[in-house]
DODREN-289891 format. One line per 10 residues: their letters; for each residue x, z, y of N, C-alpha, C, O. Coordinates in steps of 0.1 Angstrom, whole numbers. Layout:
% residues N
a) X Z Y X Z Y X Z Y X Z Y; ...
***
This chain:
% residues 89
xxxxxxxxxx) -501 -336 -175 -492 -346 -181 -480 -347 -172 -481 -348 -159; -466 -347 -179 -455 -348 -171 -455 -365 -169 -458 -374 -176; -450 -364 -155 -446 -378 -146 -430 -377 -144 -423 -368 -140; -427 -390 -146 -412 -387 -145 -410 -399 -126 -421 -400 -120; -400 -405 -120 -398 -409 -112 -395 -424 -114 -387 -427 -123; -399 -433 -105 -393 -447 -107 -379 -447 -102 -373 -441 -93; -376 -457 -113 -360 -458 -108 -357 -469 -89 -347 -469 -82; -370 -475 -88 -368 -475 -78 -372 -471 -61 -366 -476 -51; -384 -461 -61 -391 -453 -55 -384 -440 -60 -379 -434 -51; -383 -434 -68 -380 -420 -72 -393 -413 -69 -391 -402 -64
xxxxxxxxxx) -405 -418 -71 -418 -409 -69 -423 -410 -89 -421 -419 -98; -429 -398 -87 -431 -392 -100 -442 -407 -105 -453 -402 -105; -443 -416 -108 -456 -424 -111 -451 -427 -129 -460 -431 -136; -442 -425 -134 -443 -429 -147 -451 -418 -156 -454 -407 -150; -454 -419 -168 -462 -410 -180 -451 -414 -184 -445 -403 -185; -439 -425 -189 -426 -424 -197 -415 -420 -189 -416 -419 -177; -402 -418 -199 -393 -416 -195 -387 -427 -190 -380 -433 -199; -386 -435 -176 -373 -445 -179 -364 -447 -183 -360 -435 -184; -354 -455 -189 -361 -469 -186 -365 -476 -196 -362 -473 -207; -371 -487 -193 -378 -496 -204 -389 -497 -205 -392 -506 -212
xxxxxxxxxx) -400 -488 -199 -414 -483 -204 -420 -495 -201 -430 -497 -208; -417 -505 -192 -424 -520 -189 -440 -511 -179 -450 -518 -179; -441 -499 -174 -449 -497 -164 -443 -501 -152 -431 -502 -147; -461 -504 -147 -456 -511 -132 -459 -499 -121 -471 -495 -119; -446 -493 -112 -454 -481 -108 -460 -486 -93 -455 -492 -84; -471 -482 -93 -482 -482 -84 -478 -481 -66 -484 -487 -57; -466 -469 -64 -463 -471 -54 -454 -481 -43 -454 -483 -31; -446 -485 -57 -438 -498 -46 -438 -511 -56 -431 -521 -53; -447 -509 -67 -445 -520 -76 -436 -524 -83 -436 -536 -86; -426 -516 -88 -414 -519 -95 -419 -519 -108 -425 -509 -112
xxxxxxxxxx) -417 -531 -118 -424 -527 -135 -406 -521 -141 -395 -528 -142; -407 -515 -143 -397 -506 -150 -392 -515 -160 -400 -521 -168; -375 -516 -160 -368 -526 -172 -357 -523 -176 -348 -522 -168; -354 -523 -187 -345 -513 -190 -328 -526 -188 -317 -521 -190; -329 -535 -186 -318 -545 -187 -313 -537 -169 -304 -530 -166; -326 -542 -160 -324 -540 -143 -318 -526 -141 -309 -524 -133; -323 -515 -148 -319 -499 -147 -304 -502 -152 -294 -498 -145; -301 -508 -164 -287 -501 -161 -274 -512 -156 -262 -509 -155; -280 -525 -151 -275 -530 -139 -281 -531 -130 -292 -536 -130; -275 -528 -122 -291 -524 -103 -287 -537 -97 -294 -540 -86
xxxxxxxxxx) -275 -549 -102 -273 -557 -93 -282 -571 -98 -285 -581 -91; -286 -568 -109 -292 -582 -121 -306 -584 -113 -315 -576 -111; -306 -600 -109 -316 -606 -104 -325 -609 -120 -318 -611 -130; -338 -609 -121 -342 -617 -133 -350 -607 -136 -352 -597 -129; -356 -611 -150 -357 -594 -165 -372 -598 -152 -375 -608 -145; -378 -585 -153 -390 -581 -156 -395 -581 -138 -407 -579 -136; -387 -584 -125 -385 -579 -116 -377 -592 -109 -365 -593 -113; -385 -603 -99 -370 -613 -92 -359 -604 -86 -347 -606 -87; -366 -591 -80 -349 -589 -69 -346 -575 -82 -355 -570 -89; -330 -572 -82 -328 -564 -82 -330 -550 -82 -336 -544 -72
xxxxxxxxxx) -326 -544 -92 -331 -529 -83 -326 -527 -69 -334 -523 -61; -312 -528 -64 -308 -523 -60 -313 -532 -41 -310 -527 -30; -319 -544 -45 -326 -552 -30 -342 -544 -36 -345 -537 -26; -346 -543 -40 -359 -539 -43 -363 -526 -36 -372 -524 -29; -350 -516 -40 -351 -504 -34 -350 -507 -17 -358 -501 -10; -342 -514 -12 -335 -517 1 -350 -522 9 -352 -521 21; -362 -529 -3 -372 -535 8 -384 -524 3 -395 -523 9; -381 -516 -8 -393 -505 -2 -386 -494 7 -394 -486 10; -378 -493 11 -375 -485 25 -376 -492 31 -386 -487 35; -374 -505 40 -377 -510 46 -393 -513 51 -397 -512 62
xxxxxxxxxx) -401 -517 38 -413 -522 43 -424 -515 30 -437 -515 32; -419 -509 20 -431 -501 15 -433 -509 4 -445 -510 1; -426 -517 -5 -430 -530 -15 -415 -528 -19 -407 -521 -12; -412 -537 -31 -403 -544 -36 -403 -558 -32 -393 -565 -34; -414 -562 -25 -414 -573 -22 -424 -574 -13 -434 -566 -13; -422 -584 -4 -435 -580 9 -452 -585 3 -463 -582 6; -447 -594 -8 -461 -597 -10 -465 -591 -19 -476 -593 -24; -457 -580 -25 -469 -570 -35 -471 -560 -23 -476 -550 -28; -471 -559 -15 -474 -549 -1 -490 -544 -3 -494 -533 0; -499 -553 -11 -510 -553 -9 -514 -545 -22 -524 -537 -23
xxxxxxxxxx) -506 -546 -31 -506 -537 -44 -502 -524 -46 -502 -517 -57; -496 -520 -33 -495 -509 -36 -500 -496 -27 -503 -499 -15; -502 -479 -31 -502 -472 -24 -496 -465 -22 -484 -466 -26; -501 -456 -14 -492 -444 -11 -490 -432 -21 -500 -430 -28; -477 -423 -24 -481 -416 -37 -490 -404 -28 -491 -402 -16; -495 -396 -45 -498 -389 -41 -493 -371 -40 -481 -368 -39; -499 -365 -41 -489 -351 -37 -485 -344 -52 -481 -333 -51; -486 -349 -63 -487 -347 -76 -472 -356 -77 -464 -357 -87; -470 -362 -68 -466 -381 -73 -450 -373 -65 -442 -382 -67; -444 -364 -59 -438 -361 -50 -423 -371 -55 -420 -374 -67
xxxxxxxxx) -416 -374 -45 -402 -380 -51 -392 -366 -53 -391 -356 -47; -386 -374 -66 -380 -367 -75 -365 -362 -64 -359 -369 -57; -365 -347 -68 -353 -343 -52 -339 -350 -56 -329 -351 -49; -341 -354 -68 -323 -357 -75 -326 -378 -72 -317 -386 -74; -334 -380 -70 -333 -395 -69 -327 -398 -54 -331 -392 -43; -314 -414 -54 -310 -414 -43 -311 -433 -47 -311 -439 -58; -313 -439 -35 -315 -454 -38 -302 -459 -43 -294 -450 -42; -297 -471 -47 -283 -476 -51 -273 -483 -44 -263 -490 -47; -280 -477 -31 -273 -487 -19 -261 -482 -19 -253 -487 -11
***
């Protein structure tokens, strides 16, 4: 099955195409939304922070937020980040 990349991890965890699919991907917890995808600055929608703070705290700390920390893992080698994804910073 093809995996496509979260728009905010860029690791392959979706079965859809972003955006919109309302999956929550596994590795940094971002639920995919298609309002937040095509503004990265929009607090609200499906997600409190942003894409563009969300991305900024899974490089930092591995979450979109420190308290989904506990929900998420590491990908796997199937899961590789996508070489064309870059965060929105």
């Amino acid at each position: 099955m093809k995996k496509y990349p979260c728009p905010c991890c860029g690791f392959k965890t979706l079965e859809e195409k972003p955006s919109g699919t309302d999956i929550i991907c596994k590795v940094c917890f971002w639920h995919d939304d298609y309002v937040q995808a095509k503004d990265v600055d929009y607090w609200g929608g499906a997600n409190e922070l942003s894409l563009r703070d969300s991305q900024k705290n899974f490089l930092n700390f591995g979450a979109i937020e420190e308290r989904f920390i506990k929900n998420v893992r590491k990908p796997t080698i199937e899961e590789a980040r996508d070489l064309n994804w870059k965060p929105k910073a």
